[in-house]
KOLGU-4560 file (N, C-alpha, C; in nm, 3 decimals, padded with zeros to 5 digits):
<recs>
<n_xx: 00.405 n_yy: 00.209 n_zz: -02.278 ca_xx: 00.349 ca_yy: 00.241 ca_zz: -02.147 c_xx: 00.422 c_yy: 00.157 c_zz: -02.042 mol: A seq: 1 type: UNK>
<n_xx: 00.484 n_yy: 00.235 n_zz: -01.955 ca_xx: 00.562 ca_yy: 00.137 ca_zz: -01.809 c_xx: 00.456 c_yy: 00.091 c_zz: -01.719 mol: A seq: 2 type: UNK>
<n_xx: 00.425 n_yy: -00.021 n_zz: -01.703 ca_xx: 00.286 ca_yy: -00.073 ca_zz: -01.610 c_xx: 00.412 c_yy: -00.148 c_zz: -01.516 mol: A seq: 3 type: UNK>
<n_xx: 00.333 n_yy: -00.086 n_zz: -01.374 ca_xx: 00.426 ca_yy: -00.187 ca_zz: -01.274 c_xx: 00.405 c_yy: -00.377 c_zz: -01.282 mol: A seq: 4 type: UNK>
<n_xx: 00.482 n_yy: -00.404 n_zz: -01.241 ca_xx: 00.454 ca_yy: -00.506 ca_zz: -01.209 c_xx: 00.374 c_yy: -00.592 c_zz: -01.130 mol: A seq: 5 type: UNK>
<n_xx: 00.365 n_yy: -00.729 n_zz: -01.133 ca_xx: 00.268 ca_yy: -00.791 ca_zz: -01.048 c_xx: 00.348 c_yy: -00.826 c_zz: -00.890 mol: A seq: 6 type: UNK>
<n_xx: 00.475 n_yy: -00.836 n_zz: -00.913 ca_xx: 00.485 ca_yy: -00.833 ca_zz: -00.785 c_xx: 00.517 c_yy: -00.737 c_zz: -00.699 mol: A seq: 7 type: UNK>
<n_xx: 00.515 n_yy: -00.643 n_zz: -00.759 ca_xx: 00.525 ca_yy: -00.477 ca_zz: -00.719 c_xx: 00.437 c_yy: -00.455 c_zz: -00.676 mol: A seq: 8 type: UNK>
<n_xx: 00.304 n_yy: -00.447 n_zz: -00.718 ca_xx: 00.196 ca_yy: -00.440 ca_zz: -00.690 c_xx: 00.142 c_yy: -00.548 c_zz: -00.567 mol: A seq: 9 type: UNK>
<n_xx: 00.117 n_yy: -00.666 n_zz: -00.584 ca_xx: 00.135 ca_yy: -00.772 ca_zz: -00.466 c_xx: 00.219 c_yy: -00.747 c_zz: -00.326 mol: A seq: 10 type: UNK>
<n_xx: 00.316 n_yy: -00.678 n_zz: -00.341 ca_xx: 00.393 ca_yy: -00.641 ca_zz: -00.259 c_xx: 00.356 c_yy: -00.508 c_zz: -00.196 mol: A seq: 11 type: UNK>
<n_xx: 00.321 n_yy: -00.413 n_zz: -00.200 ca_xx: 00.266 ca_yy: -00.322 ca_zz: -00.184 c_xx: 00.127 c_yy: -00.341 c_zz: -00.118 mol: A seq: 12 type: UNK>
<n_xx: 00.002 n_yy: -00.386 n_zz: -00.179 ca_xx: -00.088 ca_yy: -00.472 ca_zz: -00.145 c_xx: -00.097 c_yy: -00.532 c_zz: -00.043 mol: A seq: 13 type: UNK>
<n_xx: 00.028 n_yy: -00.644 n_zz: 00.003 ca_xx: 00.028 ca_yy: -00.642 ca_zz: 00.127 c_xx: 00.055 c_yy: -00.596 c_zz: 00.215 mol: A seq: 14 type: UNK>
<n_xx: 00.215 n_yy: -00.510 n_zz: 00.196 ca_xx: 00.203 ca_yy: -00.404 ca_zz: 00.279 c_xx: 00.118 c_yy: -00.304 c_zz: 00.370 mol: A seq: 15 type: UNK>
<n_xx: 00.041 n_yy: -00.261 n_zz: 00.276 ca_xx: -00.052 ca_yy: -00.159 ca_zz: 00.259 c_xx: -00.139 c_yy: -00.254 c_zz: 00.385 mol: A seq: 16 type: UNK>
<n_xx: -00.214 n_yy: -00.335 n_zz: 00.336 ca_xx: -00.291 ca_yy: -00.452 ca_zz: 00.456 c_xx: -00.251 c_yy: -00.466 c_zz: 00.569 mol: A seq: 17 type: UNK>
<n_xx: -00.100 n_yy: -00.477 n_zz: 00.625 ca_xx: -00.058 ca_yy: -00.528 ca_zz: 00.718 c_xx: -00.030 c_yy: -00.344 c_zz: 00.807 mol: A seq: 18 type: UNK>
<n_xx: 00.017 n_yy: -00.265 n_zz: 00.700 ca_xx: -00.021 ca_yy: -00.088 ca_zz: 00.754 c_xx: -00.121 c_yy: -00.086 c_zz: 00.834 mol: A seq: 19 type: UNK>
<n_xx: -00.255 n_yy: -00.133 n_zz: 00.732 ca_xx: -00.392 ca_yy: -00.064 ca_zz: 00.817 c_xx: -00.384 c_yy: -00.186 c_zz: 00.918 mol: A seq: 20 type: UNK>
<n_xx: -00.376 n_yy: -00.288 n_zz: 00.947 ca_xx: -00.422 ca_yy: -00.397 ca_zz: 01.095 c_xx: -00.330 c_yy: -00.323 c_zz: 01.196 mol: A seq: 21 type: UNK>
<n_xx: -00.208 n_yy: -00.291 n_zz: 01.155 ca_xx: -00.112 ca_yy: -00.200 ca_zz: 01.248 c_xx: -00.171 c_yy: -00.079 c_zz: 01.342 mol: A seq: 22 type: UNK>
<n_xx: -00.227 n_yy: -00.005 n_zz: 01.223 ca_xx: -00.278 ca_yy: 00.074 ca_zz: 01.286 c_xx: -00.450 c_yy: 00.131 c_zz: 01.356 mol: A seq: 23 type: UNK>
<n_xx: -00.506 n_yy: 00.034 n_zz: 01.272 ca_xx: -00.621 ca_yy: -00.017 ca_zz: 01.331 c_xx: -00.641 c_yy: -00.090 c_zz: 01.508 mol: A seq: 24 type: UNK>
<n_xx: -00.523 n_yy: -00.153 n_zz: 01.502 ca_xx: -00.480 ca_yy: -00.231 ca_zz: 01.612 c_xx: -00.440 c_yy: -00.101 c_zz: 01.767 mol: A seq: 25 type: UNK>
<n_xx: -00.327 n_yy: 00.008 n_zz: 01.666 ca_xx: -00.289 ca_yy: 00.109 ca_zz: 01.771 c_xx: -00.466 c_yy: 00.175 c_zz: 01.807 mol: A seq: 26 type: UNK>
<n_xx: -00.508 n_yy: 00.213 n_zz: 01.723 ca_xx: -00.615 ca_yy: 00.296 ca_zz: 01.761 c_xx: -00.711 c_yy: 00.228 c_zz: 01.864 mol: A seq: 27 type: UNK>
<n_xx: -00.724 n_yy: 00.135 n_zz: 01.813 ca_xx: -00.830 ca_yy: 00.034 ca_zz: 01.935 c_xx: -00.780 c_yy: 00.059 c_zz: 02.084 mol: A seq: 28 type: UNK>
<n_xx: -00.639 n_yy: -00.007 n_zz: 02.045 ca_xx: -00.575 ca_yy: 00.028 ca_zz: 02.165 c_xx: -00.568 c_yy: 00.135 c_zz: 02.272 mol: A seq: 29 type: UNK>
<n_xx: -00.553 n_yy: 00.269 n_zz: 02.150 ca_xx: -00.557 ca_yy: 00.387 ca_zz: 02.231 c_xx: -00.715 c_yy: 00.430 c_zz: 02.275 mol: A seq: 30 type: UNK>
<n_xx: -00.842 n_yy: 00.376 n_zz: 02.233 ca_xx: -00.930 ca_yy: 00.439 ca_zz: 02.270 c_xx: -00.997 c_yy: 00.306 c_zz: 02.397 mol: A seq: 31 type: UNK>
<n_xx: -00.919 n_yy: 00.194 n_zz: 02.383 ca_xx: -00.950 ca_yy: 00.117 ca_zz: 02.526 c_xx: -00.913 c_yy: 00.117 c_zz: 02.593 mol: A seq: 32 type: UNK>
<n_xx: -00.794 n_yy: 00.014 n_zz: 02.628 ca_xx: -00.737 ca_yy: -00.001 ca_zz: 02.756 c_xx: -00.591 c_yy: 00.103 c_zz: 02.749 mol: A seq: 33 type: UNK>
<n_xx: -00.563 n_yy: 00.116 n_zz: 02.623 ca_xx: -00.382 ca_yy: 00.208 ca_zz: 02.648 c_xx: -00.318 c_yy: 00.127 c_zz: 02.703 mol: A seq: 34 type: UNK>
<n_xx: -00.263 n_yy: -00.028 n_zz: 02.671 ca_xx: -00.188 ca_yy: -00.068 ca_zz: 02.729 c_xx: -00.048 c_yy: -00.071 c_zz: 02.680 mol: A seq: 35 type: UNK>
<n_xx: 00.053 n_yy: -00.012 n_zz: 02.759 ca_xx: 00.191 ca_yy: 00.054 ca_zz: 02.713 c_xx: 00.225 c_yy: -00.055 c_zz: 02.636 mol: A seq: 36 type: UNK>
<n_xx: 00.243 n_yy: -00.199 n_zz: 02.659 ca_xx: 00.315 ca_yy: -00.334 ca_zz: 02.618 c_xx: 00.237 c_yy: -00.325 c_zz: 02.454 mol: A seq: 37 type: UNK>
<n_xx: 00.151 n_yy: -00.329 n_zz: 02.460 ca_xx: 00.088 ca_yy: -00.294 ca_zz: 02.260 c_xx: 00.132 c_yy: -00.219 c_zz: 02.221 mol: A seq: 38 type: UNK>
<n_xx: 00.145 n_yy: -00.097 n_zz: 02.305 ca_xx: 00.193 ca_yy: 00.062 ca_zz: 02.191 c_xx: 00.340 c_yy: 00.036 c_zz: 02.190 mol: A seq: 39 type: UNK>
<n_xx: 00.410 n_yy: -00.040 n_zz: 02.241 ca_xx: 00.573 ca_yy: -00.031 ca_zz: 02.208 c_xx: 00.620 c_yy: -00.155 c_zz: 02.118 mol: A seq: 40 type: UNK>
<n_xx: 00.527 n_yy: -00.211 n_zz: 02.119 ca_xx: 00.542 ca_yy: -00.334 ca_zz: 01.998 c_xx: 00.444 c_yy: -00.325 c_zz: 01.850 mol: A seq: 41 type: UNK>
<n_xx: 00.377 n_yy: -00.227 n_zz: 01.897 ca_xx: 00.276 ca_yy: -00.210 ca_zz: 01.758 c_xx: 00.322 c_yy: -00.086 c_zz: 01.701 mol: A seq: 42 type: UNK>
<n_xx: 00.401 n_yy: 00.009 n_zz: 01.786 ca_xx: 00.431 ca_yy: 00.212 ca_zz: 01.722 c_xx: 00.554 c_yy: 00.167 c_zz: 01.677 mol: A seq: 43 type: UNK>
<n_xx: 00.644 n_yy: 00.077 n_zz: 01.694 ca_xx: 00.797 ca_yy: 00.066 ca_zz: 01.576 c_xx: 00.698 c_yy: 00.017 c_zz: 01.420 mol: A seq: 44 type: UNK>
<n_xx: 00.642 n_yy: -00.109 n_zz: 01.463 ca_xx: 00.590 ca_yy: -00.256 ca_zz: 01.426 c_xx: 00.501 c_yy: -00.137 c_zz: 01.273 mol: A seq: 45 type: UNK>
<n_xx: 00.445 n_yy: -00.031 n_zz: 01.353 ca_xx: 00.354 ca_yy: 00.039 ca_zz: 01.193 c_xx: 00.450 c_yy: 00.121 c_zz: 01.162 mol: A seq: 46 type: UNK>
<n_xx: 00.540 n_yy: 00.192 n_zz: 01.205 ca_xx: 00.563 ca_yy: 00.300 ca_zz: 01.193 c_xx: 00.685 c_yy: 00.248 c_zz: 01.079 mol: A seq: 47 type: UNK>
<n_xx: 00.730 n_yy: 00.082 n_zz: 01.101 ca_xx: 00.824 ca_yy: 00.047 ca_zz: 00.998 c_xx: 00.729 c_yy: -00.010 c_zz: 00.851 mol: A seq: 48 type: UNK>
<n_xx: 00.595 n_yy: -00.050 n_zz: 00.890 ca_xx: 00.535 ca_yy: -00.070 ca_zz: 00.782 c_xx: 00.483 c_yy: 00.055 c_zz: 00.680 mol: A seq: 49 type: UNK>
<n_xx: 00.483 n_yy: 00.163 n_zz: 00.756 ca_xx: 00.440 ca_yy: 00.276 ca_zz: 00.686 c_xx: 00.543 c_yy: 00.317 c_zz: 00.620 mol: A seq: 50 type: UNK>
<n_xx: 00.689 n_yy: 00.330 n_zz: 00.677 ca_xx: 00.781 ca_yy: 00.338 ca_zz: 00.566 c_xx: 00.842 c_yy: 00.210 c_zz: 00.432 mol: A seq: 51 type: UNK>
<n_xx: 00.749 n_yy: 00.127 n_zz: 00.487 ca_xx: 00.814 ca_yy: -00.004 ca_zz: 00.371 c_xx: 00.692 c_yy: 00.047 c_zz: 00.263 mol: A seq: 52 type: UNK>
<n_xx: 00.565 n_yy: 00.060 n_zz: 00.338 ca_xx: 00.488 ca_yy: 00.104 ca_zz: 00.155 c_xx: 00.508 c_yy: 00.245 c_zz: 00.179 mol: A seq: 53 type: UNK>
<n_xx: 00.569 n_yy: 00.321 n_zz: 00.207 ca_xx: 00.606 ca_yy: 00.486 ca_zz: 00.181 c_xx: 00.725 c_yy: 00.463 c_zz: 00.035 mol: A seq: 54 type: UNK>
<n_xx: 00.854 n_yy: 00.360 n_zz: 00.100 ca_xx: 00.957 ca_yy: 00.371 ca_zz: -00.011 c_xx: 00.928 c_yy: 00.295 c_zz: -00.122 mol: A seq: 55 type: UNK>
<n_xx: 00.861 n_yy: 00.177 n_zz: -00.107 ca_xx: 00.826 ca_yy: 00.100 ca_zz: -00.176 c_xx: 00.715 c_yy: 00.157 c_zz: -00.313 mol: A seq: 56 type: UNK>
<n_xx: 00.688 n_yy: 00.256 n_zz: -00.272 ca_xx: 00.537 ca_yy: 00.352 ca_zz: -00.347 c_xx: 00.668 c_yy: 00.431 c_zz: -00.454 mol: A seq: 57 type: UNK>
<n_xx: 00.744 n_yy: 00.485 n_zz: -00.340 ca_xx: 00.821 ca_yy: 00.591 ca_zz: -00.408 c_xx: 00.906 c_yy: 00.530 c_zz: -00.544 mol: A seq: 58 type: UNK>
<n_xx: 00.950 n_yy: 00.402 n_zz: -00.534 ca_xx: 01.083 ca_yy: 00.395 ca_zz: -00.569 c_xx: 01.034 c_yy: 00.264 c_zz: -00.715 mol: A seq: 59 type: UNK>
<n_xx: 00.920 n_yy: 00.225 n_zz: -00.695 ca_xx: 00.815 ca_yy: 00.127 ca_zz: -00.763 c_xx: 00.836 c_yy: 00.203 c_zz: -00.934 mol: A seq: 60 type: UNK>
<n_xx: 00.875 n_yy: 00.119 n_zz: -01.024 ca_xx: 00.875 ca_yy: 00.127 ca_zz: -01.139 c_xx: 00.733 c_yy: 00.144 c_zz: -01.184 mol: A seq: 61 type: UNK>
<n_xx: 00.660 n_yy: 00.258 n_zz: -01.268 ca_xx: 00.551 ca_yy: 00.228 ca_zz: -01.332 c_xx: 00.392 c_yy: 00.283 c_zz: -01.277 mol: A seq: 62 type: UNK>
<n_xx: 00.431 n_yy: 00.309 n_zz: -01.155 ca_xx: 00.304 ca_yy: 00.347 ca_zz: -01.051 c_xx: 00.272 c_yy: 00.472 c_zz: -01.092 mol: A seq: 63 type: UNK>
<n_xx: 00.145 n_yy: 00.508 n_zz: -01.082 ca_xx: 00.093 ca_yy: 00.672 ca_zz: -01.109 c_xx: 00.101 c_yy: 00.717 c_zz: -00.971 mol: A seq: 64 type: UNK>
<n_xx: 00.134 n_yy: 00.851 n_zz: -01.017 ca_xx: 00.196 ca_yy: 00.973 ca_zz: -00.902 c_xx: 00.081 c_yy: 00.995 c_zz: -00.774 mol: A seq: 65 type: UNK>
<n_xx: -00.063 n_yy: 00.952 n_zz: -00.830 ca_xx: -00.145 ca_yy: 00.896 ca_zz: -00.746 c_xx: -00.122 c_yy: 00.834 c_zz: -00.625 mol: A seq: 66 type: UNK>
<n_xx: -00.070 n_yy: 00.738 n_zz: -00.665 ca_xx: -00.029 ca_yy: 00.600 ca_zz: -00.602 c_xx: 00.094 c_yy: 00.663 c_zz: -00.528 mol: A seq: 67 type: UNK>
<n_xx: 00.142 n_yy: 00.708 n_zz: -00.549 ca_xx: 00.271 ca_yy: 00.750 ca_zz: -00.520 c_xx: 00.229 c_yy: 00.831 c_zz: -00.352 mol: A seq: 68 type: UNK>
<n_xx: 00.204 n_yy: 00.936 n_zz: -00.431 ca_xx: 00.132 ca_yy: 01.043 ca_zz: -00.364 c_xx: 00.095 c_yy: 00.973 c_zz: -00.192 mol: A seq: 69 type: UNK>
<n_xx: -00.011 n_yy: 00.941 n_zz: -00.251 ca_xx: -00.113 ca_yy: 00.896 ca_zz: -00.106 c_xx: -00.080 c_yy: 00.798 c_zz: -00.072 mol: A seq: 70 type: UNK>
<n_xx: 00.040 n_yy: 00.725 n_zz: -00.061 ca_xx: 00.138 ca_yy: 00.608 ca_zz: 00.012 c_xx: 00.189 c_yy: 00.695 c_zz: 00.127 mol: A seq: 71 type: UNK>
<n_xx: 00.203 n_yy: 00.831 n_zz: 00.120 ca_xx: 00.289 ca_yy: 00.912 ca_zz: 00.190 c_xx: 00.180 c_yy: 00.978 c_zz: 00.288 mol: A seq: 72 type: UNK>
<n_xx: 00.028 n_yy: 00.941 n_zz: 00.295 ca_xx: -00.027 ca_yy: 01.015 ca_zz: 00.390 c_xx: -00.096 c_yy: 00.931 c_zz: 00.496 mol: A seq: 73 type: UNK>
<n_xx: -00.030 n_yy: 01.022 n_zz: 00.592 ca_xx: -00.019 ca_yy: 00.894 ca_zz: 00.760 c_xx: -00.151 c_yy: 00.883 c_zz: 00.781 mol: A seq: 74 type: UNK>
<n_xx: -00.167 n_yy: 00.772 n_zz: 00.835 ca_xx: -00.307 ca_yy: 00.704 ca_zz: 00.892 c_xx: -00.392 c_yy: 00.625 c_zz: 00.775 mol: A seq: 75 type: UNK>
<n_xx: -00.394 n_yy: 00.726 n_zz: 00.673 ca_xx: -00.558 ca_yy: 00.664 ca_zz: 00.570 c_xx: -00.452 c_yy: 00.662 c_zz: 00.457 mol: A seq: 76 type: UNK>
<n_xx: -00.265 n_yy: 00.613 n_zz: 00.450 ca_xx: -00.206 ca_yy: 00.585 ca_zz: 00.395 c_xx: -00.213 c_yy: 00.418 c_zz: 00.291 mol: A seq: 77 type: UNK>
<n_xx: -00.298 n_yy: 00.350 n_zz: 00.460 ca_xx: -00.276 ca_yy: 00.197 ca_zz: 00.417 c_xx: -00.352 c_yy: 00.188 c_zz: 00.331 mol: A seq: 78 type: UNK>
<n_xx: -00.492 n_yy: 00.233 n_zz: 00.329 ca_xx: -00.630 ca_yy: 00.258 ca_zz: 00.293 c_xx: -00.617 c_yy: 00.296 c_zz: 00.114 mol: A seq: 79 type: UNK>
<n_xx: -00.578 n_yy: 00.388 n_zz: 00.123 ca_xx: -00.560 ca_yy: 00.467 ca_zz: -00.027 c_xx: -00.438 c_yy: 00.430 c_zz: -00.125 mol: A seq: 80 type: UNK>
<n_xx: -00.361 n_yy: 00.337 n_zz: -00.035 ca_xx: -00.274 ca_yy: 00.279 ca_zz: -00.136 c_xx: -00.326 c_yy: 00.163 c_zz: -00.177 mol: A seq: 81 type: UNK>
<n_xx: -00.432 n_yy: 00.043 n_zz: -00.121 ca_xx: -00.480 ca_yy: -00.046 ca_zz: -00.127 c_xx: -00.562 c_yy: -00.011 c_zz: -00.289 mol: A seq: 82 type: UNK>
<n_xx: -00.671 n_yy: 00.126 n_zz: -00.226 ca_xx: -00.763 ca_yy: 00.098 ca_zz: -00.354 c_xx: -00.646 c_yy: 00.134 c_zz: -00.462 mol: A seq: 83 type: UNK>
<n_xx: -00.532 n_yy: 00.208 n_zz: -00.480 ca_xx: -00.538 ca_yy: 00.248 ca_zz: -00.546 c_xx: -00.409 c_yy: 00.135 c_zz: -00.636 mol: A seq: 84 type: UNK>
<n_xx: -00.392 n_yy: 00.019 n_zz: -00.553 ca_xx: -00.314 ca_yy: -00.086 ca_zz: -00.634 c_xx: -00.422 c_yy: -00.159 c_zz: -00.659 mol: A seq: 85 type: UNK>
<n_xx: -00.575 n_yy: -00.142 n_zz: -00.634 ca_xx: -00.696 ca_yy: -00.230 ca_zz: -00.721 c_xx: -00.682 c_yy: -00.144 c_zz: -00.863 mol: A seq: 86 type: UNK>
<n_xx: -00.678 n_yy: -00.013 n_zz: -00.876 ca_xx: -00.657 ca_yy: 00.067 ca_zz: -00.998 c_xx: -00.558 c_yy: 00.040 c_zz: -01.066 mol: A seq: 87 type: UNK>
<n_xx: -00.436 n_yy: 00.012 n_zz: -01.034 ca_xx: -00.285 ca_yy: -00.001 ca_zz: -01.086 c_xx: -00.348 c_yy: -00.162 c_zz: -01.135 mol: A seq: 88 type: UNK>
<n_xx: -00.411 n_yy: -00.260 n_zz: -01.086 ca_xx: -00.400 ca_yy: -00.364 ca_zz: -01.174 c_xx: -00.485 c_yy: -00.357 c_zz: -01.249 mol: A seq: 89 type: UNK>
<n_xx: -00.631 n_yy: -00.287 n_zz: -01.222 ca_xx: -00.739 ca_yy: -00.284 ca_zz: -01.350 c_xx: -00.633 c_yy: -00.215 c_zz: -01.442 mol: A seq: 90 type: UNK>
<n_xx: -00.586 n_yy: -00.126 n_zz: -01.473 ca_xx: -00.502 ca_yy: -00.044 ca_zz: -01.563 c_xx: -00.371 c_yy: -00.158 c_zz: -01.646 mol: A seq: 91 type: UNK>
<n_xx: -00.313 n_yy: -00.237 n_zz: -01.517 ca_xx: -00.210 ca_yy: -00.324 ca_zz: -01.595 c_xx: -00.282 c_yy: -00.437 c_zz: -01.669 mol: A seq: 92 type: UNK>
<n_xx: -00.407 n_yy: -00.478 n_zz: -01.622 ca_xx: -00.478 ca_yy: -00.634 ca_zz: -01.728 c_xx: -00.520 c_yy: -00.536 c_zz: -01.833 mol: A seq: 93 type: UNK>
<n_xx: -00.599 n_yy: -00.436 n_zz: -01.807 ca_xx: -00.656 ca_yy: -00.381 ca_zz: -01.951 c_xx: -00.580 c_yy: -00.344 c_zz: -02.043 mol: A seq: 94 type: UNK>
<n_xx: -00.458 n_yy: -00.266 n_zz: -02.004 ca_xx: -00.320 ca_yy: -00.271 ca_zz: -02.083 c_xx: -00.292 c_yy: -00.419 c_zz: -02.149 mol: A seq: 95 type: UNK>
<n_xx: -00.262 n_yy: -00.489 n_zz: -02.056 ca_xx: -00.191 ca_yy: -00.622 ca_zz: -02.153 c_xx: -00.299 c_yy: -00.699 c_zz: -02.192 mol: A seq: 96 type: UNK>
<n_xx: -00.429 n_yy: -00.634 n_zz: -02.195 ca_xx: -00.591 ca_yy: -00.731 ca_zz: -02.301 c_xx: -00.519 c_yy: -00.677 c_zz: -02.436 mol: A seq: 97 type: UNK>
<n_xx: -00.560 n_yy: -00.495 n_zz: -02.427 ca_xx: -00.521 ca_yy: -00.441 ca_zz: -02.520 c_xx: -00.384 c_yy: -00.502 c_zz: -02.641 mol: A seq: 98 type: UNK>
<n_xx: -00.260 n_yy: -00.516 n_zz: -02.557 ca_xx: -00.178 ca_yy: -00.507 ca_zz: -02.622 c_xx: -00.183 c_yy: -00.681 c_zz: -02.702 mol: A seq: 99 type: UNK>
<n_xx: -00.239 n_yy: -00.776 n_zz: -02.622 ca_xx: -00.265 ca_yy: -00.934 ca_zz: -02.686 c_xx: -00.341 c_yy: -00.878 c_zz: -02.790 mol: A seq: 100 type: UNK>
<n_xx: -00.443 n_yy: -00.812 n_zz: -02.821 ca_xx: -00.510 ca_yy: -00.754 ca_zz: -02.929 c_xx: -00.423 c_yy: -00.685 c_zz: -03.014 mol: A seq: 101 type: UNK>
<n_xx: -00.369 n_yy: -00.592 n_zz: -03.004 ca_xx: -00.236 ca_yy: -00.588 ca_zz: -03.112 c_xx: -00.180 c_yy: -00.637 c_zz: -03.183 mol: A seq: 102 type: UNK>
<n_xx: -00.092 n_yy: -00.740 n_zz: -03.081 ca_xx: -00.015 ca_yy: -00.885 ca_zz: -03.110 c_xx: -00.086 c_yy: -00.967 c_zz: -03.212 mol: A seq: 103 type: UNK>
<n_xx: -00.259 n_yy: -01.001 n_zz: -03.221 ca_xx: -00.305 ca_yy: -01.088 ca_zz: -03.293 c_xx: -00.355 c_yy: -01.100 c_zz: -03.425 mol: A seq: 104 type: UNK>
</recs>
């Protein structure tokens, strides 16, 4: 079984975190004040974090197509890749419980 890694996962994880404050941050923005100086430092600022866990999802050794998948969908991208690297590690410890049980 290919289980990603921990820092694959960690990495992603934060990504994914720093996605949603990005864009949590634009939205506030847009439904208060709209101030241009936020949206031109926060719309590169997500729009490069959404492609770091977009390629990072894609290109990730081991990840289910899940994971994959819903890295690629804008807005509730950050959101659904988060839970779904809480799944990718329940799946990688229960894997390597399992396999120490093997081993012994």
């Amino acid at each position: 079984m290919n289980l990603p890694s921990r820092g694959v996962l960690r990495a992603l994880a934060l990504l994914s975190v720093l996605e949603l404050l990005s864009v949590t941050a634009l939205l506030i923005n847009l439904a208060t004040l709209h101030l241009r100086p936020v949206t031109a430092l926060l719309g590169p600022t997500h729009g490069a974090l959404f492609l770091a866990v977009a390629v990072t999802a894609l290109l990730a050794r081991g990840l289910l197509p899940r994971t994959r998948w819903m890295a690629l969908i804008p807005v509730a991208g950050g959101v659904l890749t988060l839970v779904n690297v809480r799944i990718e590690r329940a799946r990688a410890g229960s894997a390597g419980s399992v396999h120490k049980e093997t081993l012994l």
